[in-house]
Residue frames relative to the residue before (quaternion, step in Angstrom):
aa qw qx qy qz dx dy dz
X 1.0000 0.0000 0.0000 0.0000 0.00 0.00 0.00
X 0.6305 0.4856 -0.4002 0.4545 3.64 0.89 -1.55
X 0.5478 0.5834 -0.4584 0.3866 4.33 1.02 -1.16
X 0.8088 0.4304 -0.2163 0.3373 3.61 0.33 -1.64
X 0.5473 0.4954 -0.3978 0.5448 3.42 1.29 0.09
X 0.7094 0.4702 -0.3495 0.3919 3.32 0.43 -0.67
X 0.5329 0.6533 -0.2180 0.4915 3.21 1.42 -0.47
X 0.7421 0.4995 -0.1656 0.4152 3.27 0.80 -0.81
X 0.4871 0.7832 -0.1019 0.3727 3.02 1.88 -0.91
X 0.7195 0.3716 -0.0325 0.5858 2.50 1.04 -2.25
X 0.1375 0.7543 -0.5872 0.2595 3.82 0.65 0.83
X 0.2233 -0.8334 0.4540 0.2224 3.44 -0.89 0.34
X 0.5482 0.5022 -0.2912 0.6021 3.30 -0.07 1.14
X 0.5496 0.6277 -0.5237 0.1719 3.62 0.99 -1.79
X 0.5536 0.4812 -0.4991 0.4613 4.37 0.07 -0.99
X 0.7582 0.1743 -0.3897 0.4928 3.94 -0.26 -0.53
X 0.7128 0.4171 -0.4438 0.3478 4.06 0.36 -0.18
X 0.4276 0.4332 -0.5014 0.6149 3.82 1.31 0.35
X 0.6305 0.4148 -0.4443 0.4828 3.86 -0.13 -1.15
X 0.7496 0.3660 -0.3159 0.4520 4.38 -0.38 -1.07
X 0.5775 0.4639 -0.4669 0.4831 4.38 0.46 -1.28
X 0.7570 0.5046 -0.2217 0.3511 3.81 0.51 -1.70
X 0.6454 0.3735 -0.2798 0.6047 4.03 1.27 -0.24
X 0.5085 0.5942 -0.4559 0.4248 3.52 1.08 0.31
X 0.7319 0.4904 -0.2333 0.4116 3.00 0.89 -1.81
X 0.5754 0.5812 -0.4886 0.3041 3.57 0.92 -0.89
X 0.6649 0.5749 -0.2579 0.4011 3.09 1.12 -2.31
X 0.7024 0.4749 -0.3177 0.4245 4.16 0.63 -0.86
X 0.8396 0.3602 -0.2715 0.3028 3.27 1.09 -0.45
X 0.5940 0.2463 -0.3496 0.6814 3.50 1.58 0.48
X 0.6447 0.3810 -0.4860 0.4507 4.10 0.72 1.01
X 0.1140 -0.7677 0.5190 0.3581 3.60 1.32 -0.78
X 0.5850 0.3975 -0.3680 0.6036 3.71 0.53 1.24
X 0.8717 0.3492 -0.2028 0.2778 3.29 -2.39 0.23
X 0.4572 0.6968 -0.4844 0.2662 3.04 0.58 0.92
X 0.6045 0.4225 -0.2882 0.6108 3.23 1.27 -0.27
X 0.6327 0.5636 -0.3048 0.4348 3.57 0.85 -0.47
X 0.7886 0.3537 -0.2045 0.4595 3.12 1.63 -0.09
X 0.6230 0.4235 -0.1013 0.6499 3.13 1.77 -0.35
X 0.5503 0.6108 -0.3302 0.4637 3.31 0.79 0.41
X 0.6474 0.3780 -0.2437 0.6154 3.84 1.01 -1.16
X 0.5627 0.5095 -0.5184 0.3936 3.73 0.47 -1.11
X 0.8491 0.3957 -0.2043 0.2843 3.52 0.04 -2.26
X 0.4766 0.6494 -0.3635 0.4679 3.57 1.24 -0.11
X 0.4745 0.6223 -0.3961 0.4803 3.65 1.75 -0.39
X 0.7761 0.2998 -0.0201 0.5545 3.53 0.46 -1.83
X 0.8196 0.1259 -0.2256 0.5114 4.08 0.11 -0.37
X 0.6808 -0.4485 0.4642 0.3463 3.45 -1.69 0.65
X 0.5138 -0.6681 0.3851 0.3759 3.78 -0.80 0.16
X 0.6247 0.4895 -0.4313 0.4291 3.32 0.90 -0.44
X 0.6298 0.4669 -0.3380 0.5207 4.04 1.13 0.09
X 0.5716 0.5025 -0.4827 0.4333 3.57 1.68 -0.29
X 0.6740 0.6190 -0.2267 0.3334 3.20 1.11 -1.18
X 0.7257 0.4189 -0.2633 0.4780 3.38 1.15 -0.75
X 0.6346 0.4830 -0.3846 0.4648 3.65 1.40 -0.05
X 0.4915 0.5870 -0.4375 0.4716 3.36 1.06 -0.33
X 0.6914 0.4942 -0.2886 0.4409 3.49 0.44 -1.28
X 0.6684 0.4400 -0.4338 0.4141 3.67 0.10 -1.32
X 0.6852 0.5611 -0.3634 0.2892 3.71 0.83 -2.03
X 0.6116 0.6271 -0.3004 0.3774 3.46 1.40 -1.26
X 0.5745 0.6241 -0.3361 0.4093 3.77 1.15 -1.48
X 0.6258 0.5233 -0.2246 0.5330 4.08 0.99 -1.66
X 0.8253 0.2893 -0.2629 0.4075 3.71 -0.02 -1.07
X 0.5918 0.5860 -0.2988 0.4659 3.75 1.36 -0.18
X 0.3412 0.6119 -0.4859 0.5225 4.06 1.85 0.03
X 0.8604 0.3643 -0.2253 0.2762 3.55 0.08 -1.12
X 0.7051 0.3376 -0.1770 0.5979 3.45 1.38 0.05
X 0.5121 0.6154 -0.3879 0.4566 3.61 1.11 0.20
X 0.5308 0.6078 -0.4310 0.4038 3.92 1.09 -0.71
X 0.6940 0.6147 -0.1014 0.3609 3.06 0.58 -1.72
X 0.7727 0.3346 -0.0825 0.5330 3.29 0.52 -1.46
X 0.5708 0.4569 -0.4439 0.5180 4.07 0.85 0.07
X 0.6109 0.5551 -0.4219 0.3751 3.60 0.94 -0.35
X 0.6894 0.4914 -0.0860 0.5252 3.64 1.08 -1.13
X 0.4522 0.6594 -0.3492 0.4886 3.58 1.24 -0.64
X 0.4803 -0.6028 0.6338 0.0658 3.29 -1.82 1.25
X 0.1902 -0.7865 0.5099 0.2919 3.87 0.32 -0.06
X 0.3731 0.7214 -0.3479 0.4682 3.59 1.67 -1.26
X 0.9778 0.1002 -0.0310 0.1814 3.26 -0.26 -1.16
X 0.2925 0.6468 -0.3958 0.5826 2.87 2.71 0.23
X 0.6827 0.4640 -0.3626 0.4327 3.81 0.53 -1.21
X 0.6200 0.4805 -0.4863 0.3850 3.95 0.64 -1.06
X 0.3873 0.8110 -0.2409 0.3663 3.48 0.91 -1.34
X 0.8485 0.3691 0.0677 0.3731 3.07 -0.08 -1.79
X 0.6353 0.4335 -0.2211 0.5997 3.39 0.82 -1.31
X 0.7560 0.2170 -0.3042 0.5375 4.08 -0.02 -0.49
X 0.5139 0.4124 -0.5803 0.4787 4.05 0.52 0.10
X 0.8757 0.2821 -0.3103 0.2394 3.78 0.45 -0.74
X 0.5277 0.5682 -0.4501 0.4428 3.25 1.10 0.95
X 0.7638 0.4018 -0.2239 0.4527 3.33 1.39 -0.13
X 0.5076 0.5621 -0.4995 0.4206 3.62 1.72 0.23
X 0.6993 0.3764 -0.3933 0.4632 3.99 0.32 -0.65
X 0.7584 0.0986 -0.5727 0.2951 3.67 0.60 0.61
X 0.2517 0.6282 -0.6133 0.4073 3.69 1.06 1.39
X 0.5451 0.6519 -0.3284 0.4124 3.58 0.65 -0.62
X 0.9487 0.0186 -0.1710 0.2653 2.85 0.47 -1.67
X 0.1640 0.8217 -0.4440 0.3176 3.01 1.52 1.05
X 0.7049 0.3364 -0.2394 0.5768 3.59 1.49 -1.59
X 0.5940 0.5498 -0.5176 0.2775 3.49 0.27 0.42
X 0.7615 0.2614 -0.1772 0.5660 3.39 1.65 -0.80
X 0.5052 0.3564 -0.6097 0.4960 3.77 0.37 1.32
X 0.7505 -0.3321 0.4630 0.3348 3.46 -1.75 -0.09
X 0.4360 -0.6912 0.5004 0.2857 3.27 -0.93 0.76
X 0.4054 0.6473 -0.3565 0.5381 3.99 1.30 -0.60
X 0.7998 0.2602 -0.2507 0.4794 3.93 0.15 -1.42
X 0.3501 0.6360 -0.4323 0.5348 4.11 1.28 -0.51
X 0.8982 0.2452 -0.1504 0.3324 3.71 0.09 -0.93
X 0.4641 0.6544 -0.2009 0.5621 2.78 1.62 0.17
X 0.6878 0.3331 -0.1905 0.6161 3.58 1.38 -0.63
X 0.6299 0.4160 -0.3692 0.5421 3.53 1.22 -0.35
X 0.5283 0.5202 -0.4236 0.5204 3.74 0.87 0.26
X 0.7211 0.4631 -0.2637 0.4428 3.24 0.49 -1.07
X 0.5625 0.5270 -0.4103 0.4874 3.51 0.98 -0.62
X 0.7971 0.4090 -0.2299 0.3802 3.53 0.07 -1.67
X 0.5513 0.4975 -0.4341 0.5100 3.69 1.21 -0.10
X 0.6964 0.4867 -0.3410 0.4023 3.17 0.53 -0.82
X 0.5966 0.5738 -0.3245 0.4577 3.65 0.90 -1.09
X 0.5632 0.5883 -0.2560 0.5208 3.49 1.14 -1.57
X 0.7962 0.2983 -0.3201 0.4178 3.65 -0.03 -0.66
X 0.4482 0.6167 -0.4042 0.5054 3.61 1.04 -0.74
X 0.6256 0.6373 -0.1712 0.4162 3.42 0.28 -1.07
X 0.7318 0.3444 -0.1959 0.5545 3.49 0.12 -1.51
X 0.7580 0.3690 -0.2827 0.4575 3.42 0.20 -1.25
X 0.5547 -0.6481 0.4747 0.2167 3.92 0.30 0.11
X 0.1495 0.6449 -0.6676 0.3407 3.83 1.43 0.98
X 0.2252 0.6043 -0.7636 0.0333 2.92 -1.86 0.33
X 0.2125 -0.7086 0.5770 0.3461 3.81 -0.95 0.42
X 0.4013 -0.7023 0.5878 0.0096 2.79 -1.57 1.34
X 0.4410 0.7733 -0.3424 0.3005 3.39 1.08 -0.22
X 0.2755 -0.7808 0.3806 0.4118 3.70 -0.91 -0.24
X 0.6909 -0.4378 0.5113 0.2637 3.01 -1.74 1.14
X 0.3415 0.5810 -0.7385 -0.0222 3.51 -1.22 0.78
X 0.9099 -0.1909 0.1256 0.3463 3.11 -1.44 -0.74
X 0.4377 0.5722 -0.3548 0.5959 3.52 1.76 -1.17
X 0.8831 0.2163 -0.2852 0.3035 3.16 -0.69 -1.31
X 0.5223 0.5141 -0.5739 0.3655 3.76 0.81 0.15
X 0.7103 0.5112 -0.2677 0.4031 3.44 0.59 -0.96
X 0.5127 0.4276 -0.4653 0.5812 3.90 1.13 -0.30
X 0.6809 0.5440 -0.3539 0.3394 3.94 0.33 -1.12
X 0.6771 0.4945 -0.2024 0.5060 3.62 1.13 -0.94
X 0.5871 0.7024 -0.0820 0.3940 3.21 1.23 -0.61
X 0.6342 0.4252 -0.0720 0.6417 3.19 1.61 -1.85
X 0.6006 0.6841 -0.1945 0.3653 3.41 1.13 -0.70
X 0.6163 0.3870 -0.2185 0.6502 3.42 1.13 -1.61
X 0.6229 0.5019 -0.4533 0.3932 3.79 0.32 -1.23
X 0.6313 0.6823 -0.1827 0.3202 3.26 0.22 -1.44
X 0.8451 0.1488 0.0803 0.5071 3.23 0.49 -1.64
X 0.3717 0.5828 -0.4307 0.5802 3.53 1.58 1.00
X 0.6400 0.6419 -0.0991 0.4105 3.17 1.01 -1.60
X 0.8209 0.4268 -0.0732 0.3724 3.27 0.45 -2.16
X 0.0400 0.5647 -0.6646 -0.4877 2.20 0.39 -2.91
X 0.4367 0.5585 -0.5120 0.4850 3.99 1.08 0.84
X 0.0931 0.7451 -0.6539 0.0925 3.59 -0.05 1.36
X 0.6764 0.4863 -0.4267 0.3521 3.75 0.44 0.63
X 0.5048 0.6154 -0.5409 0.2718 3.71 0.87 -0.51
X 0.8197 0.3835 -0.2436 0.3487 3.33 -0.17 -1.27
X 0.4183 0.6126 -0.4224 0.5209 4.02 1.48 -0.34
X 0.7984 0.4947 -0.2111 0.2707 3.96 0.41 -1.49
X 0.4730 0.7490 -0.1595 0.4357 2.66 2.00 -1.45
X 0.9459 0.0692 0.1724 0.2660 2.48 -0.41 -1.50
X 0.6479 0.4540 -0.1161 0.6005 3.43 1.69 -0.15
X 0.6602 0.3935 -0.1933 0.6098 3.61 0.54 -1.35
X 0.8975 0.3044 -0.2122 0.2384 3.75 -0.11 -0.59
X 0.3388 0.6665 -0.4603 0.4786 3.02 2.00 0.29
X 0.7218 -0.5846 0.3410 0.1447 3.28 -1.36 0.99
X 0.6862 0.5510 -0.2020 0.4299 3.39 0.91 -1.38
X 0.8139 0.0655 -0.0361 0.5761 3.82 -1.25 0.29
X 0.1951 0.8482 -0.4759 -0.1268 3.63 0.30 0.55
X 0.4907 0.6304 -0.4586 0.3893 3.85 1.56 -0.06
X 0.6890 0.6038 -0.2243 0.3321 3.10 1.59 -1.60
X 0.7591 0.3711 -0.1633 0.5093 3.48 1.17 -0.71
X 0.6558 0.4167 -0.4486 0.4417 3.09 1.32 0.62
X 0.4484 0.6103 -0.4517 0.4716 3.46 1.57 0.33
X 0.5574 0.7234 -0.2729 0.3024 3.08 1.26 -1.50
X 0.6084 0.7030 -0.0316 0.3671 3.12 1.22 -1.58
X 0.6963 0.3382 -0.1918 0.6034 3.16 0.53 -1.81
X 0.5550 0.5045 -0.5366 0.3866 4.18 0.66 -1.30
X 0.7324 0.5484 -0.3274 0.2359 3.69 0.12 -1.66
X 0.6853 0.5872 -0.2151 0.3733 3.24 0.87 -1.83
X 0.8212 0.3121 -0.2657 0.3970 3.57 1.13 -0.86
X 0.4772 0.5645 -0.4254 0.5221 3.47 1.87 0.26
X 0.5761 0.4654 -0.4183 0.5259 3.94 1.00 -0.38
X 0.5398 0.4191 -0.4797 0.5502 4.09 0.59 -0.53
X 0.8334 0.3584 -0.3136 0.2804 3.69 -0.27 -0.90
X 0.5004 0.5879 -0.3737 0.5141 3.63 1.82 0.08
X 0.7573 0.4375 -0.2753 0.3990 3.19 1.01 -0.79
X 0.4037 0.7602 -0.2630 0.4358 3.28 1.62 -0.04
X 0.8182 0.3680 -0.1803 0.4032 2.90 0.84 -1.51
X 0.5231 0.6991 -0.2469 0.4204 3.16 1.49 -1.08
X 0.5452 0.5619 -0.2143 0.5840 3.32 1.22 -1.34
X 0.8433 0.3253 -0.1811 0.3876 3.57 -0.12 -0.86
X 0.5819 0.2784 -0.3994 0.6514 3.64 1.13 0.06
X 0.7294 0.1824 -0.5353 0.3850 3.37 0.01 0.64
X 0.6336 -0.6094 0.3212 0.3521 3.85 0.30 0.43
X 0.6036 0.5753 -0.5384 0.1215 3.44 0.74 1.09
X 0.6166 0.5897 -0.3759 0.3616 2.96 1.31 0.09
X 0.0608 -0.8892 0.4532 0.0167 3.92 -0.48 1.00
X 0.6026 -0.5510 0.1643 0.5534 3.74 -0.22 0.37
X 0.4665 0.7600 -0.3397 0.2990 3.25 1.20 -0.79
X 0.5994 0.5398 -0.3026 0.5077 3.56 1.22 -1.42
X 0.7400 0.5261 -0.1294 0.3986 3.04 0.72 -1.80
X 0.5636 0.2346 -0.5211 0.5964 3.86 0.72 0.38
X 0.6136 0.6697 -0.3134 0.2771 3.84 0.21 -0.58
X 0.5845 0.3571 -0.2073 0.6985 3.17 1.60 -1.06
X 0.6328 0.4313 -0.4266 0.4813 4.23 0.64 -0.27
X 0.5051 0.5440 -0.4880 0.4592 3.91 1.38 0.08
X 0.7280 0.5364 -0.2328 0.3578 2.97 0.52 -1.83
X 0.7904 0.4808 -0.2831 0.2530 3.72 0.74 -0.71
X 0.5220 0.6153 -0.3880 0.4454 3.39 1.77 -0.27
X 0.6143 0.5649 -0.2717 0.4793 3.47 1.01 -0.29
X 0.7200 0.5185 -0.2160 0.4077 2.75 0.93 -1.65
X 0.5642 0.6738 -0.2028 0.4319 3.77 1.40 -0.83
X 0.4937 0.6508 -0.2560 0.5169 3.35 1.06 -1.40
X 0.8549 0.3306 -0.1695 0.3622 3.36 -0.65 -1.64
X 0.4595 0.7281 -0.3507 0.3685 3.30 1.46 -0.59
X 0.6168 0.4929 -0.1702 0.5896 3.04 0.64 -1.99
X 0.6808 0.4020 -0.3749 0.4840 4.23 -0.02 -1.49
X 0.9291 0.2034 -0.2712 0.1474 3.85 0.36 -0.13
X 0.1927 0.6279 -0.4526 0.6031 2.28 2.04 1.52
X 0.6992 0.4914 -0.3551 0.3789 3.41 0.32 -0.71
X 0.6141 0.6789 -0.1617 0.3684 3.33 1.20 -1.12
X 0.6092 0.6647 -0.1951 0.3860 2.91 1.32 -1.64
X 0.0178 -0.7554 0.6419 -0.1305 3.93 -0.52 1.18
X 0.2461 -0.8192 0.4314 0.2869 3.61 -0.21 0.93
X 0.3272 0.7506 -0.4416 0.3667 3.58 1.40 -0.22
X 0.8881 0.2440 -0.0169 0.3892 3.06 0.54 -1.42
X 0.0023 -0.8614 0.5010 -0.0835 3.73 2.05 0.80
X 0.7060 0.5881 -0.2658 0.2916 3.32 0.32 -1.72
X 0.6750 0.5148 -0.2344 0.4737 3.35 0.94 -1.53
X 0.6961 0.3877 -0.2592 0.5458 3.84 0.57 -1.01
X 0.7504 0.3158 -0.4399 0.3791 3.74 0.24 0.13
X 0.2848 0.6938 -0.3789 0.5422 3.60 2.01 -0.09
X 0.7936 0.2574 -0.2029 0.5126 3.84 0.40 -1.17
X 0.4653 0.6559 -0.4428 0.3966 3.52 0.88 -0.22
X 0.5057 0.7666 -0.0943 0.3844 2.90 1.26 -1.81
X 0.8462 0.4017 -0.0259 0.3493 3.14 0.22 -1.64
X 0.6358 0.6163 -0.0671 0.4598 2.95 1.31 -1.74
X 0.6949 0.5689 -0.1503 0.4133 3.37 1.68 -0.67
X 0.5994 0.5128 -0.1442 0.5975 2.65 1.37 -1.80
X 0.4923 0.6064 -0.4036 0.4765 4.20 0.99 -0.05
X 0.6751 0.4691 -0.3363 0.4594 2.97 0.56 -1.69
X 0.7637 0.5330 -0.2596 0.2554 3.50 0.04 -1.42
X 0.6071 0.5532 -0.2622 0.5066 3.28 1.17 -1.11
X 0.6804 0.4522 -0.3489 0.4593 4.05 1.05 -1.07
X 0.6656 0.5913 -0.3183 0.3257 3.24 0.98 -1.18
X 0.5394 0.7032 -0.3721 0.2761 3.78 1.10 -0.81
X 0.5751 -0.3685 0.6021 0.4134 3.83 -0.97 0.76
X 0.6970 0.5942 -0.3563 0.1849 3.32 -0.76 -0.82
X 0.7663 0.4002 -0.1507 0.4796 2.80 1.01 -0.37
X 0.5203 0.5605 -0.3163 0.5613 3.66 1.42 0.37
């Protein structure tokens, strides 16, 4: 254990991945969003993607104990299971899509996503439409692809699910249930094919004691008076991430 920590340590980069996991948690915990949108482009600087993708997940699996109790009570199963069932037929071939492009054009589509999500966002898109069965299954679908692919398991959930109007406790339980059963698909998937190694797995057990903290500090923080302002820095803080994270700049 004392080896695989030390390992994990010696990460390269690890000071800016504590400094990017630790502005997530703040931004997730007084935006309830963007943590992978933000910590994704950075770590895609310093680790291959198939190690961004599996830390994101694992970090997601830890921070998803403390908000899963709650939210399985209130949860629809119906529509966690539709969810689910079409996210897991479509994350192992998101996977193996990012194993066979370039890791340069991988980040490039995970920019494009989070810009795109980012602008959606600013400008106040949301689908308003109803939610039936089709469109749960496309949504669950874009998701696994997406986040197999990325490690962005949240656009298409926010989009197009979370911000629809109707049942809003329910479909935000719904949400948090899916989001942390799509991290643990991608896990597995990941791990029967051999990318996930302990090595990740103390690395993502660094990243999450921090990553936990700020959580909680941006809950505490959180004043609804002032919603606008904190999703303004969310906002920003993102639209950073994305802009550093960009090939372009190598």
């Amino acid at each position: 254990m004392h080896d695989l920590l030390t390992t994990a340590l010696a990460t390269p980069g690890l000071i800016w991945l504590v400094l990017t996991i630790m502005a997530a948690g703040i931004v997730r915990g007084f935006a309830g969003f963007g943590t992978a949108l933000i910590f994704v482009p950075i770590a895609n600087i310093f680790l291959p993607t198939a190690d961004v993708i599996a830390v994101m997940v694992l970090t997601g699996i830890c921070s998803a104990a403390a908000l899963l109790p709650r939210a399985v009570k209130v949860a629809e199963l119906k529509d966690v299971s539709i969810l689910g069932g079409a996210a897991i037929l479509t994350v192992p071939i998101g996977l193996w899509i990012m194993t066979q492009l370039p890791q340069d054009m991988i980040r490039w589509i995970a920019a494009l996503i989070a810009a795109a999500m980012l602008s959606a966002l600013i400008l106040g898109w949301r689908y308003t439409g109803k939610i039936d069965l089709k469109r749960l299954l496309g949504i669950g679908a874009t998701a696994g692809g997406i986040g197999g692919m990325t490690g962005l398991t949240g656009p298409a959930v926010i989009l197009f699910y979370l911000a629809n109007g109707s049942r809003a406790v329910i479909v935000r339980a719904n949400t948090i249930v899916f989001l942390a059963i799509l991290d643990v698909v991608i896990a597995i998937n990941m791990t029967i094919g051999g990318l996930i190694t302990w090595r990740l797995v103390a690395l993502s057990f660094v990243l999450a004691v921090p990553y936990f903290i700020t959580s909680r500090l941006g809950q505490a923080l959180f004043d609804p008076k002032y919603e606008t302002t904190y999703r303004s820095m969310a906002y920003l803080v993102i639209g950073l991430a994305v802009v550093t994270g960009l090939p372009l700049w190598e």
